[in-house]
N, C-alpha and C positions, 0 to 999 in steps of 0.2 A: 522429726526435725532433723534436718543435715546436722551430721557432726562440724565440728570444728575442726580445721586445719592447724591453723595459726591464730594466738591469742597474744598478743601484745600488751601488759597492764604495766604503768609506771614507770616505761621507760625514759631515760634520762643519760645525759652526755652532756659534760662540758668539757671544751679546751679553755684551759685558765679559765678566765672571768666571761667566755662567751660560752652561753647553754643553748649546745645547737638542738639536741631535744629535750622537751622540757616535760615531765610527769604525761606522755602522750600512750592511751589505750587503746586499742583497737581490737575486732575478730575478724576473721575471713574463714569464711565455712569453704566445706571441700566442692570443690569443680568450681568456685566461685573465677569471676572474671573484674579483679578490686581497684581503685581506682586510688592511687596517694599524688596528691598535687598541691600547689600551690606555689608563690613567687619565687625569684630565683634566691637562695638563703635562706628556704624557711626551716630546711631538716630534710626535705624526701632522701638524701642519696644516703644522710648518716644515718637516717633509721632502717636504710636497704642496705647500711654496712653492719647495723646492731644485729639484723636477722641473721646474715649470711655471715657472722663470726667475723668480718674483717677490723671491727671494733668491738671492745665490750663494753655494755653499758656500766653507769655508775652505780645507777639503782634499776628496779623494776626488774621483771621477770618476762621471759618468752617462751611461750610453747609450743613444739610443732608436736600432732597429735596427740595431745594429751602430756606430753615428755619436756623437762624443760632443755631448753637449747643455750639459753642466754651463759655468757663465761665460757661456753665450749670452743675450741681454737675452730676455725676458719674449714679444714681439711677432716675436722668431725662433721659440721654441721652438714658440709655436702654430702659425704654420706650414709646421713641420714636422712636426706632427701630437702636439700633446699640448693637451687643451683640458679645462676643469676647472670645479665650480661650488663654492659659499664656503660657509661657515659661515654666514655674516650676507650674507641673498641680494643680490644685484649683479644690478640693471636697469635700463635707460635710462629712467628716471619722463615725461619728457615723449614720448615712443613709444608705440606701440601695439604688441601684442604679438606683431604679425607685422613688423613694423622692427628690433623688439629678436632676432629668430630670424635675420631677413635680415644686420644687422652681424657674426653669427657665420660668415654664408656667407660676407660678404664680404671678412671678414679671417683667414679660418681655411686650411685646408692647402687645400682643391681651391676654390678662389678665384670665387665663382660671383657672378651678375650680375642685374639685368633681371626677365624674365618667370621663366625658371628659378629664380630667388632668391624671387620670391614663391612659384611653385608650393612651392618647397622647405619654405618656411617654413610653408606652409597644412599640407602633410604634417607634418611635424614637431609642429605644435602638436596636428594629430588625436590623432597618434600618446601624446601625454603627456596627452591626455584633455581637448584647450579646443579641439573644434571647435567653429565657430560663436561663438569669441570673439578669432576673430583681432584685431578692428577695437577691442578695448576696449583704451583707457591704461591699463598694466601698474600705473601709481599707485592706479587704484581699484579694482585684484583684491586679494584676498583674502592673506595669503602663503604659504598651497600654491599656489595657482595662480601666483604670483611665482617660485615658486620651479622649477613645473613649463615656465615661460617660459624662465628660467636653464637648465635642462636641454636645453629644443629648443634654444635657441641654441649654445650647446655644440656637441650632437650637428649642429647645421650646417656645424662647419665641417671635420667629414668626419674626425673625431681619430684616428691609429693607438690613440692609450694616453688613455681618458678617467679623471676625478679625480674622484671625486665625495667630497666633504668633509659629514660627516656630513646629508648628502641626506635623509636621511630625520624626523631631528630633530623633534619637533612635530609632528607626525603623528597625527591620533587614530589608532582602532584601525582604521577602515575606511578610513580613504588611507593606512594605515600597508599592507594589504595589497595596495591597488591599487598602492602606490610599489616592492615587494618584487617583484610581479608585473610591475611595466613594468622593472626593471631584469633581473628573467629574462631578459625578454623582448628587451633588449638587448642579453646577454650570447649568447642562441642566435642572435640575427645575425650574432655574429660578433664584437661588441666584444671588446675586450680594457678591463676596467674594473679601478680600485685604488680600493677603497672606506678610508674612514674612518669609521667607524662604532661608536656604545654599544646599537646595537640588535641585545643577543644572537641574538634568534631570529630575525633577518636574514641575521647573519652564519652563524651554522648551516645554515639551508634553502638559502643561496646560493652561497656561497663553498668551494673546496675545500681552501685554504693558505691562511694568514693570517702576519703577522710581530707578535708584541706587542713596544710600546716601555714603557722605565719609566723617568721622570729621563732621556731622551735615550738610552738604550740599547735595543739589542736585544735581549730576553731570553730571548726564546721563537721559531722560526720550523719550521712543518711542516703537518700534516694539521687541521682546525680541531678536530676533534673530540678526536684525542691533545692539542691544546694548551690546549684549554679544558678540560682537566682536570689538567693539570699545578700541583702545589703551589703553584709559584713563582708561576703566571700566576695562580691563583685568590687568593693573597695580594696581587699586588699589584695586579691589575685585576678580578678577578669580585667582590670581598670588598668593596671600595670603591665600586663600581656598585649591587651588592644593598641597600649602605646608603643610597646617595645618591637 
C-alpha cells in the first residue's frame, strides 16, 4: 500500500463566530495528484494556510510523513517539505526571475546554494516554459509568467507535498492547457500535489480523489468522477460555478 504523505484529521479554524474549517479529515498518499474544491467560502485556501503553517489550527492534528506539522511556524513546515503557491501571485518584484527560483532553493527542504542554485533555477524556469527569460524582473512579466515564476520557486525547494491554490486561475484557453499539462507532468515525476481549483476539466483529466468543502465542511470525499456527480456536491458547488 502507498504510504501516506499527508493526513489531515479534525481540523478546525474559526475567526470569532465564523468556522472557516470545521472538524475536516483527510489523507493524500505519496505521488498522489489531490483534488480540494468546492464554492467560493467554503475553506479550500484556510485549510492550504493550516498545511502550510501560515495559520494554525484550533483543534485537529496534521501529518506530513508520519511527523506532526500542525502549530509548527510557517518557515518550519517548508523545510520540511511542504511548499505552495497563492491565490494572488507572491514574487520578489525587485528580482529577476532566476533569484526569485533561487530564494525557493535556498530556504526550502534540500537547502541548495551557489552555482547549483542557479543551475537549478535555469532548469526549473525551462521546465514551467521562461527559458531565455531568466534575466527579466519578474515586475515586468506578464501574470502567467508571474505566476509560472511562483511555481519554479516552489518546485525549488524540493517540496515532499506541493499546494497549489487555484494555479491555474486566469488562464486563457491555450495556457490553460499548457498549465494542465506541465502539472501532469509534475505529477508523473513523482510529485505528490493538492490542488485547489474551480477549473472543472482540470480537475477531471488530472486528479483521481478530490475532497469538496461547503461552509467549512466536508461534504463529499472519493473518486472525482462518483463525486462530481453526486446531488449534494452538484447543489452546492457545480450549480453555483455553472452560474458564476
Amino acid at each position: 500500500m502507498t504510504a501516506l504523505a499527508l493526513r489531515v484529521s479534525g481540523a478546525r479554524k474559526a475567526f470569532g463566530g465564523l468556522v472557516a474549517v470545521n472538524d475536516v479529515s483527510f489523507d493524500v498518499r505519496d505521488g498522489e495528484l489531490f483534488a480540494l474544491i468546492g464554492p467560493n467560502g467554503s475553506g479550500k485556501t484556510t485549510m492550504l494556510n493550516l498545511i502550510s503553517g501560515a495559520l494554525k489550527p484550533d483543534a485537529g492534528d496534521i501529518d506530513l510523513g508520519g511527523a506532526k506539522i500542525s502549530g509548527l511556524a510557517a518557515h518550519e513546515i517548508a523545510r520540511l517539505g511542504v511548499a505552495r503557491t497563492f491565490q494572488l501571485v507572491r514574487v520578489l518584484p525587485s528580482m529577476d526571475a532566476e533569484h526569485n527560483v533561487i530564494a525557493g532553493a535556498v530556504f526550502g527542504r534540500r537547502r541548495v546554494w551557489g552555482a547549483e542554485a542557479h543551475a537549478l533555477a535555469r532548469e526549473l524556469l525551462a521546465l514551467v516554459g521562461l527559458r531565455g527569460r531568466e534575466h527579466v524582473p519578474v515586475a515586468a512579466m506578464t501574470y502567467i509568467d508571474q505566476k509560472r515564476v511562483e511555481l519554479a520557486r516552489a518546485l525549488a525547494s524540493d517540496p515532499r507535498v506541493l499546494l497549489l491554490d487555484e494555479w491555474l486561475a486566469g488562464l486563457n484557453p491555450s495556457e490553460l492547457n499548457i498549465g494542465i499539462s506541465l502539472i501532469e507532468t509534475l505529477n508523473r515525476q513523482g510529485r505528490t500535489i493538492i490542488m485547489v481549483e474551480h477549473v472543472m476539466d482540470a480537475i477531471r483529466s488530472l486528479c483521481g480523489r478530490c475532497v469538496v468543502m461547503s461552509s467549512g465542511r466536508k461534504i463529499k470525499e472519493g473518486g472525482v468522477s462518483d463525486v462530481l456527480s453526486d446531488p449534494e456536491v452538484v447543489q452546492a458547488y457545480l450549480g453555483d460555478d455553472e452560474d458564476a
